[in-house]
N, C-alpha and C positions, 0 to 999 in steps of 0.2 A: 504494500500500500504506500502510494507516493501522498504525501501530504502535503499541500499548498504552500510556497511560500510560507514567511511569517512578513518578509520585507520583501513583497514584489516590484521588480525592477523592469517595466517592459522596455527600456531601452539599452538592456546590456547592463551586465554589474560597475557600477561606479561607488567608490569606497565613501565618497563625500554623500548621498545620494542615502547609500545604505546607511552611515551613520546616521543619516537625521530621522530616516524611517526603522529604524532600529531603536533609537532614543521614544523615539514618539509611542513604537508598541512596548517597549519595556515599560512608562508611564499607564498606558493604560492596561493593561496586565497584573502590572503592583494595584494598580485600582480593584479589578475584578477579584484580584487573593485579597485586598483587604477588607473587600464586601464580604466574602466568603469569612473572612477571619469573623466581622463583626456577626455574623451568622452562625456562626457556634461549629464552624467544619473545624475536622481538628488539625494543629497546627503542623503536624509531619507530613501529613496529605500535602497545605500549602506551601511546606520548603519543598514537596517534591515535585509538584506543578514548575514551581520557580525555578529549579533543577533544570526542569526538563525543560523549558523554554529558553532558558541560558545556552543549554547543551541546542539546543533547533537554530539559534541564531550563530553560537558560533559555528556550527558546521556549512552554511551560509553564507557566511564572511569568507571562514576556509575555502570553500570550493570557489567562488565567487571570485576569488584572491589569485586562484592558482597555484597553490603555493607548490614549490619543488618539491620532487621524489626527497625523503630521508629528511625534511622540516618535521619539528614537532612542537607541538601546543602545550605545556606542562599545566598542569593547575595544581595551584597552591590556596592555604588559608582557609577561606567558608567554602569557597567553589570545590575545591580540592577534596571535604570533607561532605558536600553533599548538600549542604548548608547555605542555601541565600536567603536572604532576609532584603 
């Protein structure tokens, strides 16, 4: 199952382009997990939503980027551990 975009680009990936439609969904995202928080969902659900939409854009930027054979992406810190808030 291919799933849409999160930051669709119909004129070819441009990094300036993605950053600002990436900013824009990650704002209303944190929206929808903080309705959900104030709605009693519980809160490992909503780091793992957050997870998983962190993890859909960077792979997006990645492909998007082209990045060369043998590049690697480390995550450190909250991301690292599962953890965005």
């Amino acid at each position: 199952m291919n799933a849409s975009p999160l930051v669709p680009l119909p004129g070819g990936f441009d990094i300036r382009e993605f950053a600002a439609g990436a900013r824009q969904a990650l704002r209303e995202r944190r929206e929808r997990l903080a309705a959900r928080f104030d709605e009693g969902a519980p809160v490992q659900r909503i780091l793992a939503r957050q997870t998983e939409f962190i993890d859909r854009l960077l792979v997006e930027a990645w492909t998007g980027m082209e990045m060369p054979a043998g590049a690697a992406l480390v995550a450190v810190g909250g991301y690292g551990r599962g953890a965005m808030f």
